[in-house]
Each structure stands twice: as structure tokens, then as C-alpha cells.
Backbone bond lengths (Angstrom), bond angles and torsions (degrees), N, CA, C in turn:
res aa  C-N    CA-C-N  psi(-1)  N-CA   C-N-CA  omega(-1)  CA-C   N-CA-C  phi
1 X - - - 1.427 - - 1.519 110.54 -
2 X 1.321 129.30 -31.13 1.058 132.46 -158.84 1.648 93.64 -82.52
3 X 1.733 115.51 -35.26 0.991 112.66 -169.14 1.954 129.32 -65.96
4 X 1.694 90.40 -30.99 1.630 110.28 165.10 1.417 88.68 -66.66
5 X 1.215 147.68 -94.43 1.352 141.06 -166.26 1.136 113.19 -17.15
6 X 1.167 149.37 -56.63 1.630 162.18 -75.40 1.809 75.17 -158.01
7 X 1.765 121.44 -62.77 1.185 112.15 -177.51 1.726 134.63 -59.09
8 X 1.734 85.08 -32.17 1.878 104.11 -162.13 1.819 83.42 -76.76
9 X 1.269 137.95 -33.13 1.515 137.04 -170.16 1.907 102.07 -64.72
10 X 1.648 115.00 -44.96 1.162 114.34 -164.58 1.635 83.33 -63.70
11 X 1.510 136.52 -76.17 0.904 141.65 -119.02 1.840 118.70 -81.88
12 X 1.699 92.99 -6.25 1.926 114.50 167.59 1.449 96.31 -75.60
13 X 1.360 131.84 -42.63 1.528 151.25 -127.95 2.368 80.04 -89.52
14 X 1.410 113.83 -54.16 1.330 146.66 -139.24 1.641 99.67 -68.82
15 X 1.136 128.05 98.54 1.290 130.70 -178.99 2.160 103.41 -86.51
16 X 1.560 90.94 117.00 1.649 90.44 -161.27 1.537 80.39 -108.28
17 X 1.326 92.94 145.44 1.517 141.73 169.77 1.501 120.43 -105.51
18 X 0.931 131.56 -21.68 1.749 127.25 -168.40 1.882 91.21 -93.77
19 X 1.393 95.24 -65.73 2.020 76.33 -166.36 1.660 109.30 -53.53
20 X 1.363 118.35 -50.21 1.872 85.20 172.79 0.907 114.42 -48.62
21 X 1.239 148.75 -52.95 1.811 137.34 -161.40 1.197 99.46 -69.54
22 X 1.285 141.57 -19.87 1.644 141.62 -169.02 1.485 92.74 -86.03
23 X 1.314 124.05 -64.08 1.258 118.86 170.87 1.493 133.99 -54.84
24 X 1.187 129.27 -17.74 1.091 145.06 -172.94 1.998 108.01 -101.18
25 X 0.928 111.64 -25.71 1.755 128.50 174.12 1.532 96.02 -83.61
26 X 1.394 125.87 -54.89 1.281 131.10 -164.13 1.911 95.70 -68.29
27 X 0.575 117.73 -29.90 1.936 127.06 -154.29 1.631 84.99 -93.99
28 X 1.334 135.98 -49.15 1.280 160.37 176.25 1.637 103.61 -55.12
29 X 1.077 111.86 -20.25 1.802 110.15 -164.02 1.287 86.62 -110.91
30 X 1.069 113.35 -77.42 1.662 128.73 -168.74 1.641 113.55 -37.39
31 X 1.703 123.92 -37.04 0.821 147.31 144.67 1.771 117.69 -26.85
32 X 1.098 120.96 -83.84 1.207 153.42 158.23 1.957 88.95 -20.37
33 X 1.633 116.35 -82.33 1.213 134.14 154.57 1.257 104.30 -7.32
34 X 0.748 104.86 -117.85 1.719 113.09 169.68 1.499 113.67 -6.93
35 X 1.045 128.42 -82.15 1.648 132.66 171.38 1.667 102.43 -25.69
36 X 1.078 110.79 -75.75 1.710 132.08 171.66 1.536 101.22 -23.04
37 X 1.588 131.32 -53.43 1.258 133.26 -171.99 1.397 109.23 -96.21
38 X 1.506 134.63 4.83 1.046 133.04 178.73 1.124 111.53 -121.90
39 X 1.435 128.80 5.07 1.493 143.42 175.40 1.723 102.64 -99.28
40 X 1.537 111.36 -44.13 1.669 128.25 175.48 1.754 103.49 -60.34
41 X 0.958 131.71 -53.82 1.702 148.45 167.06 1.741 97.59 -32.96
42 X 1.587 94.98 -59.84 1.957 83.87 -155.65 1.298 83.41 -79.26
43 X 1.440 152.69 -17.13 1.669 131.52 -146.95 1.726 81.64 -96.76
44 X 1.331 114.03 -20.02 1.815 108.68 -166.28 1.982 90.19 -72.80
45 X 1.225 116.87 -48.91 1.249 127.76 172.99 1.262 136.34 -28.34
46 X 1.749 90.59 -60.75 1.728 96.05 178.16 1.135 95.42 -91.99
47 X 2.047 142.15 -4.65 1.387 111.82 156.64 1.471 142.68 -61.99
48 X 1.713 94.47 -18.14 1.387 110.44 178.22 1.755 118.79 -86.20
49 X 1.477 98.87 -22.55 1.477 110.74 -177.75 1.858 97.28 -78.87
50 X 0.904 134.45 -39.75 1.553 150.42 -167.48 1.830 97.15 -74.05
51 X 1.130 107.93 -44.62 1.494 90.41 -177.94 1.441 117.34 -120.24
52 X 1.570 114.69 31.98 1.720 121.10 134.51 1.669 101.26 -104.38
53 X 0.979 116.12 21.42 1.546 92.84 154.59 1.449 102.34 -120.83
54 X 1.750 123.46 -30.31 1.603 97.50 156.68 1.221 141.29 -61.11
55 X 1.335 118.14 -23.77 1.069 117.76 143.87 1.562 134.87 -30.48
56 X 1.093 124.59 -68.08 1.409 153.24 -123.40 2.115 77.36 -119.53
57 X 1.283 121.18 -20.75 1.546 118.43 167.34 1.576 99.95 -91.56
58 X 1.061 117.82 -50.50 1.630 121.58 177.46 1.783 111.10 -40.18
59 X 1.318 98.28 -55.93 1.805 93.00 166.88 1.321 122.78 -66.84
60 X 1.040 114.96 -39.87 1.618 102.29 178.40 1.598 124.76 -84.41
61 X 1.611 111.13 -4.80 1.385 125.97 145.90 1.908 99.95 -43.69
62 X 0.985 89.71 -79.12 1.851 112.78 -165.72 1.635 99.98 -32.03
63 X 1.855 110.53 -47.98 1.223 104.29 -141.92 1.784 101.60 -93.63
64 X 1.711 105.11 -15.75 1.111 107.99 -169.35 1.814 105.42 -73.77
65 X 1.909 104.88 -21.90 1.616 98.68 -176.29 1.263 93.62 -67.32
66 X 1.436 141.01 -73.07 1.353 141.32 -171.97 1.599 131.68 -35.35
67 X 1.512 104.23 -18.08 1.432 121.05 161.40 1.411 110.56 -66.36
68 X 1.442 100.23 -54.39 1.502 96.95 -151.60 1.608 99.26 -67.92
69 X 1.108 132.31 -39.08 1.768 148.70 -158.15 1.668 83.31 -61.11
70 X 1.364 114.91 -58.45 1.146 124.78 -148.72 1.338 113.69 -73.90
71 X 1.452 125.28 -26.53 1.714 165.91 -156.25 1.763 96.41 -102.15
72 X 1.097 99.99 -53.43 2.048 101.39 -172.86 1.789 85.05 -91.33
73 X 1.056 147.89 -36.18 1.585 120.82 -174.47 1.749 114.60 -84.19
74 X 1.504 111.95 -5.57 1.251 105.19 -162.90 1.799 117.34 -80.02
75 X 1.119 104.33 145.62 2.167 116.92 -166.93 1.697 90.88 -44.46
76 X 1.226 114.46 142.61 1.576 118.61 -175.75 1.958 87.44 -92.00
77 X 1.146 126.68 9.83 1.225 108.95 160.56 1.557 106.51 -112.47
78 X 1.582 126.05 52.34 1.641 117.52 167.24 1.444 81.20 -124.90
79 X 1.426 102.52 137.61 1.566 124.33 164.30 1.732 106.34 -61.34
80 X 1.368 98.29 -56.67 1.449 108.65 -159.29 1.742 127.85 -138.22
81 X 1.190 132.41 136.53 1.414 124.52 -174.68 1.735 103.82 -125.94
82 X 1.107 89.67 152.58 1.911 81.69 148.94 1.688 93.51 -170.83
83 X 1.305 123.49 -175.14 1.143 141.99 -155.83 1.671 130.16 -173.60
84 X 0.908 111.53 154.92 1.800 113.29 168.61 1.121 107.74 -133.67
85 X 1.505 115.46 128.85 1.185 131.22 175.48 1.706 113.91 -119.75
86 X 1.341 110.37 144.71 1.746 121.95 -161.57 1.768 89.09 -114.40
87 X 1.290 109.54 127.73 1.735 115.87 167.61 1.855 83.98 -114.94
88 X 1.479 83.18 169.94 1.288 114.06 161.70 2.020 112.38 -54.65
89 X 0.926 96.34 -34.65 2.084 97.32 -169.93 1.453 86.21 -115.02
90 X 1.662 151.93 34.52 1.459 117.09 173.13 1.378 91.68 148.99
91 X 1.147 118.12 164.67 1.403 130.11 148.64 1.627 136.59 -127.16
92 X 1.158 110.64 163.60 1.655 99.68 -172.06 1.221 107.78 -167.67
93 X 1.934 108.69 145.20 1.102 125.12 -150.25 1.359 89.43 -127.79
94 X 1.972 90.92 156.99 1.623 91.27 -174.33 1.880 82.35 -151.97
95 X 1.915 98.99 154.67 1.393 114.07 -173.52 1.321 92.60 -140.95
96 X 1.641 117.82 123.61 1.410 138.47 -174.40 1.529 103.22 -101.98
97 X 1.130 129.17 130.68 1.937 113.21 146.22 1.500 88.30 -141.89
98 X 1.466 91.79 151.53 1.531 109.31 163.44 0.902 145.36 -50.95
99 X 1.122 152.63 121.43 1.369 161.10 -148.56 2.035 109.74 -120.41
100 X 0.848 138.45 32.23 1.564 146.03 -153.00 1.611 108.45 89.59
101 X 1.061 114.79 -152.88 1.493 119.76 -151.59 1.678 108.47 -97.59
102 X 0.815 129.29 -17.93 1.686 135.29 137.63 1.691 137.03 -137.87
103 X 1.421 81.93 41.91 1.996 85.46 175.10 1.633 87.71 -140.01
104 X 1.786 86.61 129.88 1.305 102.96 173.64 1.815 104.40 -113.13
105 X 1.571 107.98 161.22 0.995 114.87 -161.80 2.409 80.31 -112.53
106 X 1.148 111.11 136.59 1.268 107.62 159.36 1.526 123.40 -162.75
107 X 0.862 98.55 147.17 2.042 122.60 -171.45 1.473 112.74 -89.13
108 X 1.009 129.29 106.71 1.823 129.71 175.84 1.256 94.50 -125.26
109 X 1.781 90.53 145.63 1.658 116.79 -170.88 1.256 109.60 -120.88
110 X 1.344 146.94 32.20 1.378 127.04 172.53 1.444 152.45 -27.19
111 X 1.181 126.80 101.34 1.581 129.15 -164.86 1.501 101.49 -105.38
112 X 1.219 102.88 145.43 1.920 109.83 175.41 1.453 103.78 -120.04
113 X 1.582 99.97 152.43 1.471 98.48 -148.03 1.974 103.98 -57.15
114 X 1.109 98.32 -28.41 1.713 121.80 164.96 1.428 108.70 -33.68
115 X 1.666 121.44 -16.56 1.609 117.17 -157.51 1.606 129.93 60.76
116 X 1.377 92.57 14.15 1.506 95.89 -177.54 1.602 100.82 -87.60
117 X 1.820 116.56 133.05 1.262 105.97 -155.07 1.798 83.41 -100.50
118 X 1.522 118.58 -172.97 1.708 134.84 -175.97 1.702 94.04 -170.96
119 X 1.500 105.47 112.03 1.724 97.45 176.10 1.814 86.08 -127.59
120 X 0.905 97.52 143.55 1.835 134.99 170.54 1.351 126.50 -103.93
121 X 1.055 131.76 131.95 1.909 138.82 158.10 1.574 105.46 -131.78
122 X 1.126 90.60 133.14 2.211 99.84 -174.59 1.928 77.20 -146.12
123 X 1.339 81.92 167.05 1.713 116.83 144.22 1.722 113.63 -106.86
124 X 1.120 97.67 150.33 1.704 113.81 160.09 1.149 116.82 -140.84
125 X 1.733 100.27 134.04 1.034 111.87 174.71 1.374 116.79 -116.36
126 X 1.617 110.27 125.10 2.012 112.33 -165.21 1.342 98.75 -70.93
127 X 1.621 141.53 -53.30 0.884 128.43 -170.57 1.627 107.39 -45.55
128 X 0.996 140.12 -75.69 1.395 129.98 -139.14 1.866 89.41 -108.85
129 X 1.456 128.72 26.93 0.835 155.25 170.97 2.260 101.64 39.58
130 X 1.015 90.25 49.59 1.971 101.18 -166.58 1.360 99.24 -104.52
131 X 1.672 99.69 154.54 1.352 109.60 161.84 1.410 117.10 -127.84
132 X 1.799 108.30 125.87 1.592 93.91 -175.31 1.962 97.82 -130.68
133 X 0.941 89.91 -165.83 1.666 113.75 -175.80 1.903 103.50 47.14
134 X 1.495 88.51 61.36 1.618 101.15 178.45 1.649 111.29 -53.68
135 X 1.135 135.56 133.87 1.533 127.61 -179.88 1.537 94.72 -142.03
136 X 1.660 112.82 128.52 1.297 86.49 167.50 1.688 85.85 -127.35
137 X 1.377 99.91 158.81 1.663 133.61 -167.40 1.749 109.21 -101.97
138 X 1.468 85.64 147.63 1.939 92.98 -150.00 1.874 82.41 -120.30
């Protein structure tokens, strides 16, 4: 008995070192941890943000060839066209009017089936079959 006594006296006396450093390594990891899972979060984020807008570029790839075909063949006596078109990932609509005697002014709206919206304003011009004064709408 004297000897538990004799022990429990050394061990008030005993300036410990291991549990702070145990605690302080552990707080140090978990830390680290943490960072590690909050760096994985935003990269999951901007993967999902990155591919509704490729998407949502993939249609208006699609929709801008079908403009233009549709834009250089159209009767030089229609003021105005527009249309809706259905893809496989979305659909998207586009509204042409003339702008002088071959520059059209037109608006495309692309939606992915996701609801992620993509709106556009250009000119076209059939002669040299171009598109300029790109604007895109927020």
C-alpha cells in the first residue's frame, strides 16, 4: 500500500509531455484532414459547374451550325425566322430579323436537359457567311 502511495505522490510531482504532443499531432492531422476534404468538395464543384457549361457550349456548337445553313439559304424576301430545335442533351431556340440586306441580327437560347440556361446575340453576315458582335447574356 505504501507502494501505490509512494507511486500516486511521484506521479502529482510528474510534469507529462506525451498527452500534449498526442493532442497537439492529433489536432495537426485532423486539421490537415479537414483541408484534404474541403479541397475534394470544391474540385467535386467546379467538376459539376465545368460540365453544364460544356454542355450548354456543346448545344450552341450544334445550334450555331444549323443557324448558319439555315441563315445563308433563307428567301431574301423573309424579314424574320426563328425556331426550336430538340438535341439529344437540351434544346434551343433561335430568333433572326434582318439587319440591312444581308446581316441578320439573332438571339439563341440554349437549355440543357440539366436546366442549365446559355443565351447568345451575334450578327450574321450571309455574304461572307460570319458571325460578329458576339454578346453573350447573363
Amino acid at each position: 500500500m505504501k507502494r501505490l502511495s509512494h507511486l500516486s505522490d511521484h506521479m502529482k510531482n510528474e510534469q507529462g509531455v506525451i498527452l500534449p504532443f498526442t493532442v497537439m499531432c492529433a489536432l495537426f492531422i485532423s486539421a490537415l484532414f479537414l483541408h484534404a476534404v474541403a479541397l475534394y468538395h470544391t474540385d467535386i464543384q467546379f467538376f459539376e459547374e465545368e460540365k453544364k457549361w460544356y454542355e450548354a457550349d456543346y448545344l450552341m456548337k450544334q445550334t450555331l451550325i444549323h443557324v448558319k445553313q439555315t441563315l445563308a439559304n433563307a428567301p431574301e424576301n423573309v424579314p424574320s425566322l426563328s425556331q426550336t430545335i430538340s438535341f439529344p442533351r437540351g434544346r434551343a431556340t433561335y430568333s433572326a430579323a434582318k439587319n440591312g440586306a444581308d446581316v441578320w441580327v439573332v438571339n439563341v437560347s440554349c437549355v440543357t436537359n440539366a436546366q442549365f440556361r446559355y443565351d447568345v446575340q451575334f450578327q450574321f453576315h450571309v455574304l461572307t457567311n460570319d458571325i460578329s458582335g458576339w454578346k453573350e447574356l447573363y
